[in-house]
Each structure stands twice: as C-alpha cells, then as structure tokens.
N, CA, C and O atoms as a Tinker XYZ file with bonds, in Angstrom:
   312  protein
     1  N     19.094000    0.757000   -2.249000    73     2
     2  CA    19.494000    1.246000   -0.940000    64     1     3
     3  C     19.903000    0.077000   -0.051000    63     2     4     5
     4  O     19.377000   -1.018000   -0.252000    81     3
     5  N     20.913000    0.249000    1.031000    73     3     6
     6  CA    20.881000   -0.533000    1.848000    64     5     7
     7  C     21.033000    0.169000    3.392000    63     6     8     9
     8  O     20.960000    1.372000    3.645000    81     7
     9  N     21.233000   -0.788000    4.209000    73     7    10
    10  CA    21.042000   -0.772000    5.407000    64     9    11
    11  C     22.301000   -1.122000    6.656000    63    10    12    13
    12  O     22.470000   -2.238000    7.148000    81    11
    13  N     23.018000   -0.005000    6.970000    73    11    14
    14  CA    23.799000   -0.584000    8.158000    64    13    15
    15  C     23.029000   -0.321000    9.490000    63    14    16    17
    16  O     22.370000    0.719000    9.471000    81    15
    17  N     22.979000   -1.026000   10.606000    73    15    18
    18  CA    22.783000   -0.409000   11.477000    64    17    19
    19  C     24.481000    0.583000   12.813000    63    18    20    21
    20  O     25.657000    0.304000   13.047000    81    19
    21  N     23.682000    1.499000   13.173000    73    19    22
    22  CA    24.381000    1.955000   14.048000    64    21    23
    23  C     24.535000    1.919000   15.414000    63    22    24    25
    24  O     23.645000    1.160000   15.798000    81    23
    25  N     25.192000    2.328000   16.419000    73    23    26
    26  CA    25.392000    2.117000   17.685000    64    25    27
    27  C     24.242000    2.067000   18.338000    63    26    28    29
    28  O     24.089000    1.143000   19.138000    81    27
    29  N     23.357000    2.880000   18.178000    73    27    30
    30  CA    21.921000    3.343000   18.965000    64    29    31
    31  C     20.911000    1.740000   18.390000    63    30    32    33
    32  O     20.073000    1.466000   19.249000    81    31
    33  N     20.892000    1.140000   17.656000    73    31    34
    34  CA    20.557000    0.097000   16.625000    64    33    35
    35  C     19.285000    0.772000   15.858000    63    34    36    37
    36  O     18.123000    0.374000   15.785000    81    35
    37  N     19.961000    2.027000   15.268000    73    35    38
    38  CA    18.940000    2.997000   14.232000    64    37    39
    39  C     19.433000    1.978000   13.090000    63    38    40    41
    40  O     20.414000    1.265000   13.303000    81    39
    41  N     18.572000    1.914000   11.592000    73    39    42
    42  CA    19.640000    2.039000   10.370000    64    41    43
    43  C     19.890000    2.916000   10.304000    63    42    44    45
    44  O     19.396000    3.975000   10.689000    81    43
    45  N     20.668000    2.673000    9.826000    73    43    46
    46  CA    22.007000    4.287000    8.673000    64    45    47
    47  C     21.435000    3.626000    7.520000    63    46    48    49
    48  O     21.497000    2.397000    7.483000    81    47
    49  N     20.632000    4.555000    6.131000    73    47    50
    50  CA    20.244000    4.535000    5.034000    64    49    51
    51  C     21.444000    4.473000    4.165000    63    50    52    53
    52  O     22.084000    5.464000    4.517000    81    51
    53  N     22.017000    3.961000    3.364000    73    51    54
    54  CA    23.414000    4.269000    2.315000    64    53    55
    55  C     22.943000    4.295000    1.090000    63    54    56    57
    56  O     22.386000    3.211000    0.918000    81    55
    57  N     22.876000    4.836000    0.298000    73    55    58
    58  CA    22.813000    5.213000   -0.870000    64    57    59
    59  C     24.276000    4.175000   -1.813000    63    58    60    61
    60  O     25.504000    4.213000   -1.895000    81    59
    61  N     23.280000    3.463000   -2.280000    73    59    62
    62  CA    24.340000    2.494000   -3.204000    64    61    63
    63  C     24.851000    2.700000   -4.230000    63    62    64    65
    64  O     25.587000    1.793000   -4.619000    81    63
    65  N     24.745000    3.710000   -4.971000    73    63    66
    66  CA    25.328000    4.743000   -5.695000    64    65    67
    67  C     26.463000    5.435000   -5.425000    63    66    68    69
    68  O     27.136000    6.093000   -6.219000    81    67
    69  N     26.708000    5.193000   -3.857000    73    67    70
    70  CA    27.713000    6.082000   -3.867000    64    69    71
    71  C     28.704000    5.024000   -3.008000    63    70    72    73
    72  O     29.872000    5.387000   -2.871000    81    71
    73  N     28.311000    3.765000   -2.435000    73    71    74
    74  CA    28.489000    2.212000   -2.660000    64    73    75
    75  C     29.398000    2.760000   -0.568000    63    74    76    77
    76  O     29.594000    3.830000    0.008000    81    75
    77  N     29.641000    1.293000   -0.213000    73    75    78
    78  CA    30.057000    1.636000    1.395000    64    77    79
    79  C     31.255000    1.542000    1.295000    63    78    80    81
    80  O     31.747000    1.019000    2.295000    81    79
    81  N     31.972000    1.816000    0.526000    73    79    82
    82  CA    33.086000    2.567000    0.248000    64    81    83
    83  C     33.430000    3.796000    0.744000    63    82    84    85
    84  O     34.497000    3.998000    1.323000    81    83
    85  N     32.511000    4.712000    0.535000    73    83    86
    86  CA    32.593000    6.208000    1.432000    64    85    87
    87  C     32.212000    6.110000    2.605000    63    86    88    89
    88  O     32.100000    7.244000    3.070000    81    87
    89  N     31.832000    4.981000    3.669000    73    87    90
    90  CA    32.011000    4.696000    4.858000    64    89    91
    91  C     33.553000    4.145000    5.251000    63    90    92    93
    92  O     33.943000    4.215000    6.416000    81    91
    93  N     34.297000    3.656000    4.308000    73    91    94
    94  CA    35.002000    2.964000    4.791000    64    93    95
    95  C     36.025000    3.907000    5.508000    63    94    96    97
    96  O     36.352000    3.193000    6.457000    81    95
    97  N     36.580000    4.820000    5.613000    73    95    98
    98  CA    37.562000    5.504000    6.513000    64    97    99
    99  C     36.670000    5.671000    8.181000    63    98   100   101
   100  O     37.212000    5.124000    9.141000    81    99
   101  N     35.604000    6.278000    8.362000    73    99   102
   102  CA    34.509000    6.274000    9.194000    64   101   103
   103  C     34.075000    4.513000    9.851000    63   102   104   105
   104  O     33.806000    4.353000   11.041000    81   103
   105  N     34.079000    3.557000    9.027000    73   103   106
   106  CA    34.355000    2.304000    9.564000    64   105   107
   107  C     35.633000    1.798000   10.491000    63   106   108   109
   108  O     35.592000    1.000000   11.426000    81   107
   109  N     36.684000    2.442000    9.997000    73   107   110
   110  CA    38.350000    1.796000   10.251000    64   109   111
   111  C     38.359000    2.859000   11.750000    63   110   112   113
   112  O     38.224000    2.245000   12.808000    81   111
   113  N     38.452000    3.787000   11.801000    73   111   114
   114  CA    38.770000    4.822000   12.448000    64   113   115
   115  C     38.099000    3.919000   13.966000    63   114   116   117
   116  O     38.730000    3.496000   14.935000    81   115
   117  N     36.273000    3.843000   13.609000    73   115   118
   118  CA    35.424000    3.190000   15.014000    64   117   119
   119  C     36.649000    1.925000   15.035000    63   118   120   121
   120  O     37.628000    2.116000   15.757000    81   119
   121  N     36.581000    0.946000   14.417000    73   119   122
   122  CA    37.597000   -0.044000   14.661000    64   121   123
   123  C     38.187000    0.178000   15.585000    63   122   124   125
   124  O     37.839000   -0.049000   16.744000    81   123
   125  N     39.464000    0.799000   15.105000    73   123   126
   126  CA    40.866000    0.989000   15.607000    64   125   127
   127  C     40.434000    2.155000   16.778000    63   126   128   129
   128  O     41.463000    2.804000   16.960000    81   127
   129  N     40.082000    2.330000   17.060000    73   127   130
   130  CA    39.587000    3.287000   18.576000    64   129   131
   131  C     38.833000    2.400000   19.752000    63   130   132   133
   132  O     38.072000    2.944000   20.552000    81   131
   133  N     39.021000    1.466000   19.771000    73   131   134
   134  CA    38.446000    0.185000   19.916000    64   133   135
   135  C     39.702000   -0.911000   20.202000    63   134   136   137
   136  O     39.619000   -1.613000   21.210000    81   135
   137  N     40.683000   -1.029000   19.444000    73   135   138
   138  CA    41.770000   -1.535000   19.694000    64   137   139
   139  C     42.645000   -1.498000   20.740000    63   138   140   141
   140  O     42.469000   -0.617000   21.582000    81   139
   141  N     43.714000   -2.402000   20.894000    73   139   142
   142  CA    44.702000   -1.956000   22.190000    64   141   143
   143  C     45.758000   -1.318000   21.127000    63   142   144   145
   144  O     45.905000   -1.496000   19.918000    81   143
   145  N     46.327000   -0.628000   21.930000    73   143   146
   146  CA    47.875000   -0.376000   21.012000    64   145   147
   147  C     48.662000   -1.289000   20.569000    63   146   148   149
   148  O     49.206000   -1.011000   19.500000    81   147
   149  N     48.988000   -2.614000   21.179000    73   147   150
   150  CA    49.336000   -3.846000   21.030000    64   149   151
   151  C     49.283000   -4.329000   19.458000    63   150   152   153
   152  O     50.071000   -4.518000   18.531000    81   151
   153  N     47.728000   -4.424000   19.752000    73   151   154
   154  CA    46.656000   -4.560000   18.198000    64   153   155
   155  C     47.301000   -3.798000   16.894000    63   154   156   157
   156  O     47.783000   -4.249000   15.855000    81   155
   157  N     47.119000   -2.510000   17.357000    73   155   158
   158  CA    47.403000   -1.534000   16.206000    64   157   159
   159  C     48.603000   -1.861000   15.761000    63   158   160   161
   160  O     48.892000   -2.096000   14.588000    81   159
   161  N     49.566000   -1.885000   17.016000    73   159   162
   162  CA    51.247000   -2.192000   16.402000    64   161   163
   163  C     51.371000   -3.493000   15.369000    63   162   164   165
   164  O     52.155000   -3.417000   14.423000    81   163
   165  N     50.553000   -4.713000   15.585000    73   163   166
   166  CA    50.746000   -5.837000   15.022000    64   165   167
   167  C     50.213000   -5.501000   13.928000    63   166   168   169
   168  O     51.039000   -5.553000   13.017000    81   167
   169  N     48.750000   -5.033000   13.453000    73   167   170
   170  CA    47.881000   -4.638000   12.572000    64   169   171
   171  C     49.119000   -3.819000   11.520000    63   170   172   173
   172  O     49.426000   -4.359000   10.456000    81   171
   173  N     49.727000   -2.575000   11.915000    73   171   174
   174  CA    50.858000   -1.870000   11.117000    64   173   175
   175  C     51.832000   -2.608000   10.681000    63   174   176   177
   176  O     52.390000   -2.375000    9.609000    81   175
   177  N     52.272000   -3.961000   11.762000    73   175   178
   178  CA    53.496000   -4.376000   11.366000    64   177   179
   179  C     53.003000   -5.285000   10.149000    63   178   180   181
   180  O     53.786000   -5.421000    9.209000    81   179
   181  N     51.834000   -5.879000   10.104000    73   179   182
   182  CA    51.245000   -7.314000    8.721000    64   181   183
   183  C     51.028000   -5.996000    8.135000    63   182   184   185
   184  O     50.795000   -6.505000    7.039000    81   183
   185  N     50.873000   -4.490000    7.854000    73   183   186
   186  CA    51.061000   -3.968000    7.098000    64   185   187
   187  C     52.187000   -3.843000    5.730000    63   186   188   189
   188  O     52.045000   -3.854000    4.507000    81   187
   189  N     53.279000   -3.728000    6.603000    73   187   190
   190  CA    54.543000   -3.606000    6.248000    64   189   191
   191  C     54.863000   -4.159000    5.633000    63   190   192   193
   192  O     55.328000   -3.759000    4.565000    81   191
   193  N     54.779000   -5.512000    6.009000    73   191   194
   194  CA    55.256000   -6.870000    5.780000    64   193   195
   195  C     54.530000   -6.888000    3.951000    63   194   196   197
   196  O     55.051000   -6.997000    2.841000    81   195
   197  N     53.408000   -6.754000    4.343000    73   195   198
   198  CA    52.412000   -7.069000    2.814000    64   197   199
   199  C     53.056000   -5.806000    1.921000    63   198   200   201
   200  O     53.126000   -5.707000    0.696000    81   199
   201  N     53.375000   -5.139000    2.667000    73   199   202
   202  CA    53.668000   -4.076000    1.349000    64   201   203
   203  C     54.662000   -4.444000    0.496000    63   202   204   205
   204  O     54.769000   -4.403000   -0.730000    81   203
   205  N     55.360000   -4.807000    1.364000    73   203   206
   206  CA    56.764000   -5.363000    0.956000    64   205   207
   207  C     56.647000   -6.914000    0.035000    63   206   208   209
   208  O     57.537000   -7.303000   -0.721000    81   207
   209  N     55.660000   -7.482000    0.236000    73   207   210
   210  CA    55.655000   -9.026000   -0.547000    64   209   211
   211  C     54.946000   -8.351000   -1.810000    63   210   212   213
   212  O     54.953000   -8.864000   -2.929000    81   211
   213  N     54.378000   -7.228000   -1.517000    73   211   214
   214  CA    53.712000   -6.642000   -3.184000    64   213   215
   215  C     54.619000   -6.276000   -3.673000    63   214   216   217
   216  O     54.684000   -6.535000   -4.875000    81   215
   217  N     55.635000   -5.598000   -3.138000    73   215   218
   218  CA    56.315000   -4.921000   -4.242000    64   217   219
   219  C     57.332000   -6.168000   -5.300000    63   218   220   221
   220  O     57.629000   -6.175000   -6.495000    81   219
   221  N     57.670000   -7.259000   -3.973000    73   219   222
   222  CA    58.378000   -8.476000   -4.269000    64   221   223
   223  C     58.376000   -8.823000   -5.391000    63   222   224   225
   224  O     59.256000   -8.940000   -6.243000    81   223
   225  N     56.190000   -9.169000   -5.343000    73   223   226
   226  CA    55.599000   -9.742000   -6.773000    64   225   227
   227  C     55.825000   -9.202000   -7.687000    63   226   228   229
   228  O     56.464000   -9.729000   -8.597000    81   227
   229  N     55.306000   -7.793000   -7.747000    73   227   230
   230  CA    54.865000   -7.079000   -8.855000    64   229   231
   231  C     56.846000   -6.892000   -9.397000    63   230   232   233
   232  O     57.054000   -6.575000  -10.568000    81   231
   233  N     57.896000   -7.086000   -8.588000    73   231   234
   234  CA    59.164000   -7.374000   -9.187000    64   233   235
   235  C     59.760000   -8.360000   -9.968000    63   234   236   237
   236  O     60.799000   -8.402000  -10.626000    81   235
   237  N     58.715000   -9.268000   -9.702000    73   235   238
   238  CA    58.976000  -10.475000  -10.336000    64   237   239
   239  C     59.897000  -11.668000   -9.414000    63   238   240   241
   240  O     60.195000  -12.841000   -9.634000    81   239
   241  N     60.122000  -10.871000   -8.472000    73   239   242
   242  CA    60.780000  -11.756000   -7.561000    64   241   243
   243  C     60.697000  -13.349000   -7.413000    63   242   244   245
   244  O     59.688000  -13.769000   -6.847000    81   243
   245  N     61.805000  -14.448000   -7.931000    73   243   246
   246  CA    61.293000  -15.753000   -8.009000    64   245   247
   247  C     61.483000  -16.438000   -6.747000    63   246   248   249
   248  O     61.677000  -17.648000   -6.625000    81   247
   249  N     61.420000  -15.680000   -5.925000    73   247   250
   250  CA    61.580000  -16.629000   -4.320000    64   249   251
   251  C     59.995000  -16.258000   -4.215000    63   250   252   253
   252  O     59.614000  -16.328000   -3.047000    81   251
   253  N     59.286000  -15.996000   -4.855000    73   251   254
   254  CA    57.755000  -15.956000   -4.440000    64   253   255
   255  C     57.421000  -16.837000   -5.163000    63   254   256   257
   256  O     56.339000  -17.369000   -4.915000    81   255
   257  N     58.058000  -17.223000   -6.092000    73   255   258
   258  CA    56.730000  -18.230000   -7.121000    64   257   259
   259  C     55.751000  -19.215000   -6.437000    63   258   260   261
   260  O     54.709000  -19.679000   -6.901000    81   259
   261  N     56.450000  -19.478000   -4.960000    73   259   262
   262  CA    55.298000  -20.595000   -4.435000    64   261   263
   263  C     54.813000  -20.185000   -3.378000    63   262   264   265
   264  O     54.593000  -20.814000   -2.343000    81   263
   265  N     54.600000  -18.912000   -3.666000    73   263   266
   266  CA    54.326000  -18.443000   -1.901000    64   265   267
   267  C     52.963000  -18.403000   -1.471000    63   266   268   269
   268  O     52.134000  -18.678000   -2.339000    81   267
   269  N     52.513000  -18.102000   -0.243000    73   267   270
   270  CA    51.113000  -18.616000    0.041000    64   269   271
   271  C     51.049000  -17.888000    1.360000    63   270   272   273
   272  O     52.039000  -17.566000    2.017000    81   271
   273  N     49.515000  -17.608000    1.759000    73   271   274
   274  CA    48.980000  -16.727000    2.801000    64   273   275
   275  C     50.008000  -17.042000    3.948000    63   274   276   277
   276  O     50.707000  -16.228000    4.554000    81   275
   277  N     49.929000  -18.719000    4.147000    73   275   278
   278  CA    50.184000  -19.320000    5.265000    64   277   279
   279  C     51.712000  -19.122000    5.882000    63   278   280   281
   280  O     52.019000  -19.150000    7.074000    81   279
   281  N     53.022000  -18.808000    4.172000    73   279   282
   282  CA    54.447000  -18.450000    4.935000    64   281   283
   283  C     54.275000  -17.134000    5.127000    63   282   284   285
   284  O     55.418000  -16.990000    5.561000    81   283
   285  N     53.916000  -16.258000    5.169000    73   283   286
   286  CA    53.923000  -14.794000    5.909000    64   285   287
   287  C     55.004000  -14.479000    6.768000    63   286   288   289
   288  O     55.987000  -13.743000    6.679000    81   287
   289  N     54.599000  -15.153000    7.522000    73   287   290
   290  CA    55.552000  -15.530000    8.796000    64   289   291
   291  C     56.714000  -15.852000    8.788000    63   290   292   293
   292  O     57.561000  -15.658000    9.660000    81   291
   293  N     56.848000  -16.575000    7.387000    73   291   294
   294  CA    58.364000  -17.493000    7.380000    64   293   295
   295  C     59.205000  -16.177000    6.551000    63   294   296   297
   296  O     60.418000  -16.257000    6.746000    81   295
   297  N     58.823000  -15.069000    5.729000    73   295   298
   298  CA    59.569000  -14.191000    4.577000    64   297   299
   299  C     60.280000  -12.999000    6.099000    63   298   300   301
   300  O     59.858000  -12.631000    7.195000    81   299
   301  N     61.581000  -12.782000    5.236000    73   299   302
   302  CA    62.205000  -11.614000    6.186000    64   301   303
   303  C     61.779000  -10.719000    4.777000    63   302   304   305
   304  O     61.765000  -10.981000    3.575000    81   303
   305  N     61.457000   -9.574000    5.570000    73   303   306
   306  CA    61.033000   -8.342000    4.944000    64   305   307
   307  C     62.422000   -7.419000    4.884000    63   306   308   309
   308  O     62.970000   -7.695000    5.951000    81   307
   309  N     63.135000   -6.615000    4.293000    73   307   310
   310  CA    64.756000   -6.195000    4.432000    64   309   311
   311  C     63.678000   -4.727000    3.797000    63   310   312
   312  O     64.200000   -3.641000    3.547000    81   311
C-alpha cells in the first residue's frame, strides 16, 4: 500500500495493485485547474511540438540523429 496525502492533509490509501496510474487523469485535471490559460496554451503547444519530433523519430528522420532535449526550441514543427 501506499500513501498520498490530500487537500484536507488526510492520506488517500492506494492500493498498489492497481499502481497511481489510475490516479493519474484525477491528478492532471487538479493540476491544470490550477493553471493560467497562458500555462495551458504553452503546456498544449510543447505538446504538439513533441508529437511531432516522435513521429520524426520513429520515421527515421536523419535531421534528428543528434538531437537533444535542449534544441526543442530550435526544430520548426510543419
């Protein structure tokens, strides 16, 4: 078993069997309700962006062979 605590600072009991994975939508949601819109927009846009450098990879794309967390910033996404 483990132990999150919650807002009130109760624990929440989790059953590790069923692992905090089945918190995780219930985690994101408190998050992002919590956020500015600002946030969210940037948060969606490094979405995008990553989706798009996966598909890059998994294409084999050789303008990635040296790529790294840090150019993110530098790739145009089309």
């Amino acid at each position: 078993m483990s132990a999150l605590q919650s807002e009130s600072g109760n624990d929440i009991i989790q059953d590790e069997s069923k692992g905090l994975l089945s918190l995780l939508d219930e985690i994101i949601i408190h998050i992002i309700e919590k956020l500015s819109s600002e946030d969210i927009a940037n948060i969606a846009d490094t979405c995008i962006r990553l989706r798009e450098i996966v598909r890059k990879m998994t294409a084999g794309d050789e303008s990635l062979s040296d790529f790294s967390i840090e150019s993110i910033d530098e790739l145009e996404c089309k």
